[in-house]
C-alpha positions in Angstrom: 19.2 -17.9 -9.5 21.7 -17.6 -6.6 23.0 -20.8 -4.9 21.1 -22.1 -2.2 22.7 -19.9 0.4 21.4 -17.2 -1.8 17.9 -18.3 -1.7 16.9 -16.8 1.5 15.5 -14.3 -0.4 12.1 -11.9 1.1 10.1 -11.0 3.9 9.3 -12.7 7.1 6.7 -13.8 9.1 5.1 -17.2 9.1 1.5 -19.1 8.8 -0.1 -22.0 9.5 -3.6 -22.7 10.6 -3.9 -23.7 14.4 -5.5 -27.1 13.2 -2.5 -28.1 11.4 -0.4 -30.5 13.5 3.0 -30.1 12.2 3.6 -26.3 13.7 1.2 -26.5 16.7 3.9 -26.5 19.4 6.1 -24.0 18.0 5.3 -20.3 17.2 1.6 -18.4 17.1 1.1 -15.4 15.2 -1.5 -13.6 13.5 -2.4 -12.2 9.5 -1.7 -9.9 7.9 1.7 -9.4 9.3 2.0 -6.0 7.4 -1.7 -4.7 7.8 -3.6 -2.2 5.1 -2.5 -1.5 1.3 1.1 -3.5 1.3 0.6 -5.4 -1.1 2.7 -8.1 -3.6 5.1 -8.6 -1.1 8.8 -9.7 -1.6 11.1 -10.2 0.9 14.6 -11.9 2.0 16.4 -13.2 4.9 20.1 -11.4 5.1 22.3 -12.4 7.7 25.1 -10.3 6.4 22.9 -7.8 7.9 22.6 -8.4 11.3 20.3 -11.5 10.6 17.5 -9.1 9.3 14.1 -9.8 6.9 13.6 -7.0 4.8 10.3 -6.9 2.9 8.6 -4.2 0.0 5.5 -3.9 -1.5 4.0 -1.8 -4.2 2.9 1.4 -3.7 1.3 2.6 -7.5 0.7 6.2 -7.4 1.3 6.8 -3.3 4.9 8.5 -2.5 7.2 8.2 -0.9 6.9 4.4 -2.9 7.9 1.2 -2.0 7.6 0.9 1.7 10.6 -1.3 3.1 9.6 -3.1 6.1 12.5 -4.8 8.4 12.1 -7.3 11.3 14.7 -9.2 13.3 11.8 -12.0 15.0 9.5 -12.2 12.3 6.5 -10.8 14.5 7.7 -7.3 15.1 8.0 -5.0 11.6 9.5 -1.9 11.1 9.2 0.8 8.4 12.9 1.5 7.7 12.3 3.9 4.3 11.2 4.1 1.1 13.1 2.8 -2.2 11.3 6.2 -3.9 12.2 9.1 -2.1 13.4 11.5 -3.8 11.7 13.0 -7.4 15.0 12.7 -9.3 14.7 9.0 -9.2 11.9 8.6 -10.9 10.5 11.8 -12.6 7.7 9.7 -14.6 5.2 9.0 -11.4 4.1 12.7 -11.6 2.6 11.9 -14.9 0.6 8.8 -14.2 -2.8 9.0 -15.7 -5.5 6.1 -13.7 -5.7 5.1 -10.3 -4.6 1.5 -11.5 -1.2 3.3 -12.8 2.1 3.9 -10.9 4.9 1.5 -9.3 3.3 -2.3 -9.6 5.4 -5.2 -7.9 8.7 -5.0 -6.5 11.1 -8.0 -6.0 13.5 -6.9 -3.6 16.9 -8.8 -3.3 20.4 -9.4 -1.9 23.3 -10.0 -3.6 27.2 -9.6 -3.1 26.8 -6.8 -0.8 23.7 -5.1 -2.6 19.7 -4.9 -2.4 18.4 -4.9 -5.8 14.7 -3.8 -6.0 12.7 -4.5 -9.8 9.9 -3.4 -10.5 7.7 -2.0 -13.3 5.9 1.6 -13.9 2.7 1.3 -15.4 1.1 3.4 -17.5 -2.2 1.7 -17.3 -4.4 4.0 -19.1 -2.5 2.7 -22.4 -4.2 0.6 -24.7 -3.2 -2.6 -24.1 -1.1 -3.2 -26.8 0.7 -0.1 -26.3 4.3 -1.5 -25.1 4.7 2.0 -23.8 2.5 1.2 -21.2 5.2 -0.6 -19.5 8.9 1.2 -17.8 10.6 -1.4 -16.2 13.3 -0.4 -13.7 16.0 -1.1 -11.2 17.0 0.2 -8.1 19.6 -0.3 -6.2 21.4 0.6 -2.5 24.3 -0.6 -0.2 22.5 0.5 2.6 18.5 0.1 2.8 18.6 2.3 6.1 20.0 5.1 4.0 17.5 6.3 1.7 19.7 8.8 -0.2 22.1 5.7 -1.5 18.7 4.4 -3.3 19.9 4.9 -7.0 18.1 6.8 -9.6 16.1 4.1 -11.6 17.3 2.4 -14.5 15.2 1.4 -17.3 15.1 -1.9 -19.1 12.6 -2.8 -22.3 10.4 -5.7 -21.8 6.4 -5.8 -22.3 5.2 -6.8 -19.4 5.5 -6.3 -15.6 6.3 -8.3 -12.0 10.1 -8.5 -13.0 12.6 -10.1 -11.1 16.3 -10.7 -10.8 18.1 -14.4 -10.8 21.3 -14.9 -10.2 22.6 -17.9 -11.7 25.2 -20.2 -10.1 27.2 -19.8 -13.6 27.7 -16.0 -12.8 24.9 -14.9 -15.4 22.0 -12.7 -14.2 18.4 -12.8 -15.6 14.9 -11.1 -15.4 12.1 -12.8 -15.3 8.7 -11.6 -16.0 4.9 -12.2 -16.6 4.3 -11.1 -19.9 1.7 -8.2 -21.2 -0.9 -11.1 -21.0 -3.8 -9.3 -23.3 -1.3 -9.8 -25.7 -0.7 -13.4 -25.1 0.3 -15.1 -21.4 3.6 -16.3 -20.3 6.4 -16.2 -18.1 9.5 -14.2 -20.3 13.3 -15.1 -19.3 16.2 -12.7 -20.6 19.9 -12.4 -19.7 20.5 -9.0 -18.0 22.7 -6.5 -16.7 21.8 -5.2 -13.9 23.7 -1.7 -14.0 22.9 -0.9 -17.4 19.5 -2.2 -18.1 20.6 -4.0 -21.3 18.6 -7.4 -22.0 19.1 -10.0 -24.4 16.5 -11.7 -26.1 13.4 -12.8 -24.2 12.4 -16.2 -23.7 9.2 -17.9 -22.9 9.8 -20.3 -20.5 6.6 -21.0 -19.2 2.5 -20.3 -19.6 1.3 -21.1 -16.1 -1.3 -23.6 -15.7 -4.4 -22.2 -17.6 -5.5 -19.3 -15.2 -6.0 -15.9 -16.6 -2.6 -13.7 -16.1 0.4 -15.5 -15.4 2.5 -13.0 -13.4 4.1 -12.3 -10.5 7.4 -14.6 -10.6 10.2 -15.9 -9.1 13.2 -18.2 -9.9 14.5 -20.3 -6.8 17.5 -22.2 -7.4 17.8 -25.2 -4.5 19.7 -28.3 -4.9 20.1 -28.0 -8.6 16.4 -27.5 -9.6 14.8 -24.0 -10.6 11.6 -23.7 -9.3 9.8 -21.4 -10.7 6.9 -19.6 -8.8 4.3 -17.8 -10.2 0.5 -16.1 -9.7 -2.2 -16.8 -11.9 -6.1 -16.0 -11.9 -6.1 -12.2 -11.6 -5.5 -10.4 -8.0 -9.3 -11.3 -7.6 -11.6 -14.4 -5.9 -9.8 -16.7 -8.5 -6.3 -15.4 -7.3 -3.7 -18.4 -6.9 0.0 -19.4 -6.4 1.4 -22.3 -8.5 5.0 -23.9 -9.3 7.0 -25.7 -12.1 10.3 -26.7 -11.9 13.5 -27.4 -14.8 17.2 -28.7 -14.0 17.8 -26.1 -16.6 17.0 -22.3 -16.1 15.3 -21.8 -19.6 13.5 -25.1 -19.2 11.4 -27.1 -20.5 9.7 -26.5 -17.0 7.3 -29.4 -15.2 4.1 -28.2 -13.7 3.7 -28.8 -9.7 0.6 -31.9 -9.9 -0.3 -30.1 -6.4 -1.0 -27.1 -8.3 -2.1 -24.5 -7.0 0.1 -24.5 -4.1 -2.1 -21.2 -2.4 -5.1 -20.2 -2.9 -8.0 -18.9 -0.9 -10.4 -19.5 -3.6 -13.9 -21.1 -3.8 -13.6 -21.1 0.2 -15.5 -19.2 2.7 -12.1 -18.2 4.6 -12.2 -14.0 5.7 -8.8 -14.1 3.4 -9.4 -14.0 -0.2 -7.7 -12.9 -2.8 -4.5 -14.7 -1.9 -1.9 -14.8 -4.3 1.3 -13.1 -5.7 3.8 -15.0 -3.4 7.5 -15.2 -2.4 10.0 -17.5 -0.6 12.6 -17.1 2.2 14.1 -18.9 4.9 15.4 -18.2 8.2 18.4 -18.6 10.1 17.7 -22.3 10.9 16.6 -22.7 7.4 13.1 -23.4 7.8 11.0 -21.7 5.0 8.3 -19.0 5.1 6.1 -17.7 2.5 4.3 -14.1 1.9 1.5 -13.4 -0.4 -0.9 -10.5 -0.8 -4.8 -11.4 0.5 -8.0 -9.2 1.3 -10.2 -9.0 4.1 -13.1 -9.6 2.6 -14.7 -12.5 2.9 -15.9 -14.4 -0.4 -18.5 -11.7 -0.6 -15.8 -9.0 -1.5 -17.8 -6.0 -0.3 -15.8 -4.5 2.3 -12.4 -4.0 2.6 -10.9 -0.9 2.7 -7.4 -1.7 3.7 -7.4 -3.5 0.3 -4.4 -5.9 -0.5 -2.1 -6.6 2.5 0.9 -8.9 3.4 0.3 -12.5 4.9 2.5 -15.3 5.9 2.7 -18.8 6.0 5.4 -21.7 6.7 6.4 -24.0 4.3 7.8 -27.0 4.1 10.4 -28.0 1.5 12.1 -31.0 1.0 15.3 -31.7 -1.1 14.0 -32.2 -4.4 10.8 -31.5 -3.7 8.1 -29.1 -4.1 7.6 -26.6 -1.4 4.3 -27.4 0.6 2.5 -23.9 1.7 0.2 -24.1 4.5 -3.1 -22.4 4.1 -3.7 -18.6 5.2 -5.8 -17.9 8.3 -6.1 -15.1 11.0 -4.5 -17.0 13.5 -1.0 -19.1 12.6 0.9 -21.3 13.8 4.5 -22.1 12.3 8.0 -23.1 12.5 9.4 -21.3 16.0 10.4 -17.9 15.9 13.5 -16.3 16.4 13.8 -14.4 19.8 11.8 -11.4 19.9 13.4 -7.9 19.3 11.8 -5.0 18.4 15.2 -3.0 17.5 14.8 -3.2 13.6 16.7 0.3 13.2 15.3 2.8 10.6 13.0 6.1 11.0 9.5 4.9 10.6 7.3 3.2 13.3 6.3 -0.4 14.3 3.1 -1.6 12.0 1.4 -2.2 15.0 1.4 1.5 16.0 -0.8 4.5 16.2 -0.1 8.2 15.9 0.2 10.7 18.5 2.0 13.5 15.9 1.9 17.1 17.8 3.9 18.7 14.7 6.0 20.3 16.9 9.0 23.2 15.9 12.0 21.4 14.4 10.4 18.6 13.2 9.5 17.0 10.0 6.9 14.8 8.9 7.2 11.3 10.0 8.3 8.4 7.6 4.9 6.7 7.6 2.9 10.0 5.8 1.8 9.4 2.5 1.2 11.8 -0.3 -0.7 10.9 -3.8 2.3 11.5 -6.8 4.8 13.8 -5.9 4.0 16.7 -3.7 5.1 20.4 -3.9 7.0 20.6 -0.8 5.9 24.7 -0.4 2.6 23.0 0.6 3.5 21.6 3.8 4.6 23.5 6.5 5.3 22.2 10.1 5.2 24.6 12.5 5.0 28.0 10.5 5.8 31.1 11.9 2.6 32.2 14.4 1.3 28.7 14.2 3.6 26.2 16.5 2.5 22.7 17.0 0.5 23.1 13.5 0.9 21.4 10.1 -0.1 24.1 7.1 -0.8 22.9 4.2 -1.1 25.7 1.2 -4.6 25.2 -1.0 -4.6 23.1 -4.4 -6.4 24.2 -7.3 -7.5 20.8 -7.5 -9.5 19.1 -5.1 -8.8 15.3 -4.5 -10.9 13.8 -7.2 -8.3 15.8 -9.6 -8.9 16.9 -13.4 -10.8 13.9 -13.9 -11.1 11.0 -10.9 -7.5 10.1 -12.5 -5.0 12.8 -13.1 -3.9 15.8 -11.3 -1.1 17.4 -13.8 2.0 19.0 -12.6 0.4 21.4 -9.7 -0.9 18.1 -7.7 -3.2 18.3 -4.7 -2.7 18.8 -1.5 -3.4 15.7 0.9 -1.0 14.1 2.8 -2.0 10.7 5.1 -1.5 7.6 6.8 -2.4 4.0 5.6 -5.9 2.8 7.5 -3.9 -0.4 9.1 -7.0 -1.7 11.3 -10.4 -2.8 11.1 -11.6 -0.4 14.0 -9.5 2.6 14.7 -10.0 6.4 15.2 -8.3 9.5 13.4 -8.6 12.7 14.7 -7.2 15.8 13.9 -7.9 19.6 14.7 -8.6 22.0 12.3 -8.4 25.8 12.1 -9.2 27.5 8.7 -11.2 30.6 8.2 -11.8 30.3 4.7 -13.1 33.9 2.9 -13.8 32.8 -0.6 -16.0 30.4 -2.4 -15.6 26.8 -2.2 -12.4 27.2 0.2 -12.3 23.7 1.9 -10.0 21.9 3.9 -10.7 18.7 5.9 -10.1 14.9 6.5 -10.4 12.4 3.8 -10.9 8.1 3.9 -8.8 8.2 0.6 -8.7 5.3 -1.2 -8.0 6.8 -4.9 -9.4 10.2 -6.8 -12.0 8.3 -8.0 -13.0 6.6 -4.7 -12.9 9.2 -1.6 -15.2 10.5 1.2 -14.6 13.6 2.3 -15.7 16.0 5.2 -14.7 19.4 5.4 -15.3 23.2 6.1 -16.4 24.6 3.0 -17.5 28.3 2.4 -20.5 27.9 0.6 -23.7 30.1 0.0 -26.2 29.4 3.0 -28.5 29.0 0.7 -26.7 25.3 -0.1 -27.5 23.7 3.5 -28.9 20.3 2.6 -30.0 20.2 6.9 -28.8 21.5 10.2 -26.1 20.6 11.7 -26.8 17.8 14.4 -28.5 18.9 17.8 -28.8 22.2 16.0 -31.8 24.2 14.1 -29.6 26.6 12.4 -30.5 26.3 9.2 -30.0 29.4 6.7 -31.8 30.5 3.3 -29.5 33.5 2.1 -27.0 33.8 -0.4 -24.5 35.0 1.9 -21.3 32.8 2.1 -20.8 31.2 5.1 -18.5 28.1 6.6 -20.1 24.7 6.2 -19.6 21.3 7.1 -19.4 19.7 4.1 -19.3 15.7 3.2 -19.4 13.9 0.1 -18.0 11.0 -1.9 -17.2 9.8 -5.1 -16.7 5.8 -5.9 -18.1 3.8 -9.2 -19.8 2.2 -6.2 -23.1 4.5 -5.0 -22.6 7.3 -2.2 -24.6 9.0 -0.1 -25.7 12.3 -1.2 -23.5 15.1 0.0 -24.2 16.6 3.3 -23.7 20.2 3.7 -24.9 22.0 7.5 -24.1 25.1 8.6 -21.4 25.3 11.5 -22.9 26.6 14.7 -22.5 29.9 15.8 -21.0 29.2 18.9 -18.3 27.5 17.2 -17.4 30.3 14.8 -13.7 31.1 15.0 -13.2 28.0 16.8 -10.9 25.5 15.7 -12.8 22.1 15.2 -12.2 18.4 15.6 -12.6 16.3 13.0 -13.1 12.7 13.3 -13.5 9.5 11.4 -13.9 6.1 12.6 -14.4 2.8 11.8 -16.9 1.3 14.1 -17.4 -2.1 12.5 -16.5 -3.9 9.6 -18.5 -2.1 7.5 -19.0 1.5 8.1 -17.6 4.8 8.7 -18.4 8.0 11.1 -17.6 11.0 10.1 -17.7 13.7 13.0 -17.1 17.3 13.8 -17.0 19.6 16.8 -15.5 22.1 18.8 -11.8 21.4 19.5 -12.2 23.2 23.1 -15.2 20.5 23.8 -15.1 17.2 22.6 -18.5 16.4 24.6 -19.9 18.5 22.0 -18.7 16.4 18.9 -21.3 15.4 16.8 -21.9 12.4 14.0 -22.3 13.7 10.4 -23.2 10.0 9.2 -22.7 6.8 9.0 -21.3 6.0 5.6 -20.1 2.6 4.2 -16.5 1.6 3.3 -18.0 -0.2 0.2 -17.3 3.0 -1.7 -13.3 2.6 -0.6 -13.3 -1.1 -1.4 -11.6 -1.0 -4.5 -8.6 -2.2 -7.1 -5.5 -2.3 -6.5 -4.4 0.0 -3.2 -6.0 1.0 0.4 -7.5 3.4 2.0 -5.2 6.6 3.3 -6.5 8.7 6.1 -5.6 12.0 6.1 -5.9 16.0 5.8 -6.5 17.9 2.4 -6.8 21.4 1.4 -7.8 22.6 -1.7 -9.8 26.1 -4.0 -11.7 23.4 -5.5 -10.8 25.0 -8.7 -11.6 28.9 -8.1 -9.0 31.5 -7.0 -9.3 30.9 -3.1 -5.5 30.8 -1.0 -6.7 31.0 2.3 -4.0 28.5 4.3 -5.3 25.3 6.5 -3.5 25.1 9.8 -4.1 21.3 11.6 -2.5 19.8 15.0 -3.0 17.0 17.5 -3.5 14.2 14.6 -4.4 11.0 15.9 -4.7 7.8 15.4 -5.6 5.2 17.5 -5.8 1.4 16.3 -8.9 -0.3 17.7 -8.7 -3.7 17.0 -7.9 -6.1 13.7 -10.9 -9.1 12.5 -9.0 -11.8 11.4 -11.7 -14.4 10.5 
């Protein structure tokens, strides 16, 4: 890879159990560091710039993809951008068929002046076999702050995914990568240039220790050895880091005897899943390490933030094997650098909530997330007659999409914010006057198309009213269409029924607030009422976050608006979105 100076490569933040002795009097800090669906982190130390981590994470089918994260302490991060922005750089995304599909790991890097970002589209509703199933592709930027200097991606063949750049102290550059592993396990080496996507011939250099799906690695070159990290086990309850070293970059290379060097398996800890790691080192050149983990417990029921970015400190020796402390809630580490908050860059701290007024002249803020590329006529901040509003224009397709995995070239219309605490509330008011059948528009805990809950106004035939609405007995019979609160879900795990009460009277023509919130660990609420009279808000259920404890990504709050397939283009007009956090469990 690079020399050693060079090895300061990823994101920051670091870990260690309060129990263990070695970090006690130094620095406390707290897991995950980037909180809610940031997961297979890679990150790097750069003190060309300003003495800055920069971290990324994947972002599968959610755009703008591959958040960048920046910090200058190691405790306060700061979404800076997006490595995809723009459409032109990667046209493919809109055509991603699975929920499972889309931009898998990133290895962001530094080198001579330049961030390098690899990382693989997926196609993973290809057979498995299907090499096709695989675009590999580089990115590149002299300025991470900028997001226009982002390149357009090039594309590089290899079967298989979790690619990443090595920069050899000979001046040769490499990928390596975990092989297509239903078609047989490994970790592939190849020669590479970087601006052209041309490989050479692929090498297997090593096949992990015996765990299902070698993946996820990264070549480290300190004091003459390569050490060669990799994941192995899945990104499940079995999910682990382990290590092999060579004096020679194609090998042979020797397994770590400590093996696996992280891992939250077979343990009761509240982190599981941990695995898919990278290496850095600070300014005083003491080492950190990131992984991805879940919240979950080893029950692995409820965690709706999904995969998220932890930290630990490491120790490493010359010519030794890096030593990773175990992941917990609460850390303690290597002493931090002095605190600063001022990371630069658009978005906000990861700590904080909304207060977004959509007011005249602005646009939507860097943190908004959209599911595949959006058709920009469907947002509109402030629209003529409607200041202070956010309208979004109605999709044909509702959020579960042509099938629970693909929406086709006309999209849907959501756009949200990542669910980045365990308790927290999102608001947001609503005013739609929907005229046609099946008109909706409402707020959404949306995990994927095929795992969402839903509540919205809906026009609907009275005669559909599963109840009254709450407090209320105005329940209807007709077939007259009228404006209902609507909720359901969809999730290969079981949902309630849907709900579907008739808005009250007195409310008619009102704009409403809608509300959802997360309680406890476990469950949702799901609420509605008059904007004008909060005191009047009402619970539409209780529903739990099983349902959006799935895969690979986490949940997304946000607002939707859709014909749910008929002819409908009555607009929905929203304002006053909120988001407050509410408190993180950590153990």
């Amino acid at each position: 890879m690079m020399r050693a100076s060079a090895v300061c490569l990823i994101m920051g933040f670091a870990s260690l159990t309060l129990e263990t002795k070695p970090h006690a009097h130094n620095s406390t800090y707290y897991n995950p560091i980037l909180p809610g669906f940031h997961p297979d982190p890679s990150c790097i130390f750069v003190p060309e710039w300003d003495n800055t981590f920069f971290c990324a994470s994947s972002s599968f089918n959610a755009f703008p993809g591959i958040p960048l994260h920046a910090s200058k302490d190691l405790r306060n991060w700061k979404l800076i951008g997006h490595v995809l922005n723009r459409r032109e750089q990667l046209p493919r995304l809109a055509e991603t068929n699975r929920s499972t599909s889309g931009i898998w790991a990133p290895t962001l890097r530094f080198n001579e002046g330049t961030f390098w970002l690899v990382t693989t589209l997926v196609d993973d509703d290809r057979a498995a076999e299907d090499s096709s199933r695989w675009d590999n592709i580089i990115f590149k930027s002299d300025s991470p702050y900028d997001p226009s200097t982002w390149t357009e991606a090039v594309h590089f063949e290899f079967e298989g995914y979790d690619t990443s750049p090595v920069w050899d102290s000979d001046g040769k550059t490499y990928i390596v990568g975990g092989h297509a592993w239903r078609v047989f396990p490994g970790i592939l080496l190849a020669e590479v240039n970087l601006e052209t996507g041309e490989v050479g011939g692929w090498k297997s250099i090593w096949n992990g220790t015996g765990g299902t799906a070698p993946e996820g690695p990264h070549i480290y070159l300190k004091n003459g050895w390569y050490y060669l990290l990799a994941a192995e086990g899945g990104t499940g309850l079995e999910h682990m880091v382990t290590m092999a070293r060579s004096q020679n970059i194609h090998g042979p290379y020797e397994a770590n005897p400590s093996n696996p060097v992280l891992t939250n398996a077979n343990t009761t800890n509240y982190f599981q899943t941990v695995g898919h790691a990278d290496l850095f080192h600070d300014v005083t050149g003491n080492w950190w390490g990131v992984a991805l983990s879940t919240r979950s417990g080893p029950e692995y029921l409820y965690y709706p933030m999904g995969r998220e970015t932890v930290m630990v400190p490491v120790t490493w020796d010359d010519d030794e094997f890096p030593v990773w402390s175990p992941v917990y809630g609460e850390m303690s580490g290597w002493a931090f650098p002095q605190q600063d908050t001022e990371a630069g860059g658009p978005g906000l701290l990861i700590t904080d909530g909304d207060v977004i007024n959509f007011e005249p002249g602005s646009t939507l803020p860097a943190h908004f997330t959209y599911w595949r590329y959006p058709i920009p006529e469907s947002y509109t901040v402030s629209p003529p007659g409607h200041p202070d509003m956010l309208k979004l224009i109605p999709s044909k397709l509702n959020l579960t999409g042509l099938d629970g995995n693909y929406a086709g070239p006309e999209g849907q219309t959501f756009v949200g914010r990542r669910q980045q605490d365990t308790l927290f509330t999102y608001s947001v008011n609503l005013d739609f006057s929907p005229t046609s059948l099946e008109e909706e528009a409402g707020v959404s805990a949306f995990l994927t198309q095929n795992h969402h809950l839903d509540l919205g106004v809906v026009m609907l035939p009275a005669s559909s009213s599963t109840g009254s609405f709450p407090g209320s007995n105005n329940s209807m019979s007709s077939a007259d269409l009228i404006p209902q609160l609507r909720f359901r879900g969809i999730s290969y795990i079981p949902v309630p029924a849907d709900i579907i009460v008739p808005i009250p009277e007195a409310w008619s023509d009102k704009p409403l607030r809608l509300e959802i919130k997360a309680h406890n660990m476990t469950h949702y609420s799901m609420s509605a009422g008059p904007a004008d009279a909060l005191s009047e808000m009402r619970t539409i259920l209780d529903v739990s976050n099983a349902p959006v404890s799935w895969g690979f990504t986490g949940v997304i709050l946000g607002v939707y608006c859709t014909s749910n397939g008929y002819e409908g283009t009555t607009p929905a007009y929203f304002s006053k979105w909120r988001y407050t956090p509410q408190g993180q469990f950590r153990n």
